[in-house]
C-alpha positions in Angstrom: -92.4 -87.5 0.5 -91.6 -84.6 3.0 -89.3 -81.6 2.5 -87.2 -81.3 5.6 -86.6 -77.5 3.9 -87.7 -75.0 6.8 -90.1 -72.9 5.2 -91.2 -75.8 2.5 -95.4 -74.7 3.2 -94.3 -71.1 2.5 -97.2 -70.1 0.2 -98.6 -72.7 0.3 -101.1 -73.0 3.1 -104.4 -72.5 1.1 -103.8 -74.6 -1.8 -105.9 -77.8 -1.5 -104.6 -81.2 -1.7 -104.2 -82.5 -5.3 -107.0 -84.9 -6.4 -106.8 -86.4 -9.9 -110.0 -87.2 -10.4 -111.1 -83.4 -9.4 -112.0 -82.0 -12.6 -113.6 -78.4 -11.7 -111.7 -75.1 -11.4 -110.7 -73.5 -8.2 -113.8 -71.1 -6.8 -111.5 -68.1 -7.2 -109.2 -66.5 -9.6 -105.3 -67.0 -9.5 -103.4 -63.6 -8.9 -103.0 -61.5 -11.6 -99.7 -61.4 -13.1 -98.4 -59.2 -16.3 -95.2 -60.8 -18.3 -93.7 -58.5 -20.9 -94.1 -61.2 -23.7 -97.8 -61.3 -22.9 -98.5 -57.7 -22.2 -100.1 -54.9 -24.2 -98.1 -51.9 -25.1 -98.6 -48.4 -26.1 -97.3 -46.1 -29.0 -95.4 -44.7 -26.1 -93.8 -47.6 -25.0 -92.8 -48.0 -28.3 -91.3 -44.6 -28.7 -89.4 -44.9 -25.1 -88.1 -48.1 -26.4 -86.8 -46.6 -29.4 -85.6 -43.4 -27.9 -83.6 -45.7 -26.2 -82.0 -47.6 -28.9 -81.5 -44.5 -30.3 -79.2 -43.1 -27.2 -77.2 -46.5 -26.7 -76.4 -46.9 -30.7 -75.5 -42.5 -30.1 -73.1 -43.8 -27.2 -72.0 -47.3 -28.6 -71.0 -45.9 -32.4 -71.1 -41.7 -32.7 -69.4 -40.9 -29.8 -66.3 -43.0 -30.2 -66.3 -42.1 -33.8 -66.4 -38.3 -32.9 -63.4 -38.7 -30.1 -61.0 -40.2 -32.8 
């Protein structure tokens, strides 16, 4: 099957042909990557997170209330 897409190799150009019956793991480590579900966080991530809450339920609920 060929992709007739343009830049369809893009990225792609140093990873080897798939062989099924190739069992061993590539000699070097994949890229690292950081997801938020996965990550660590600090007390101070936490505390920006809920400073933030705190502003946006300030803005959503208080203020309204205060300009009626």
């Amino acid at each position: 099957m060929v992709d007739e897409h343009e830049d369809a190799a893009h990225g792609h150009e140093d990873r080897p042909d798939y062989d099924p019956a190739d069992k061993d793991l590539p000699a070097r480590e994949p890229p690292l990557r950081s997801t938020a579900p996965q990550s660590d966080y600090t007390g101070r991530d936490v505390g920006v997170g809920a400073a933030v809450l705190l502003v946006g339920l300030v803005v959503t609920f208080v203020l309204p209330l205060a300009l009626v």
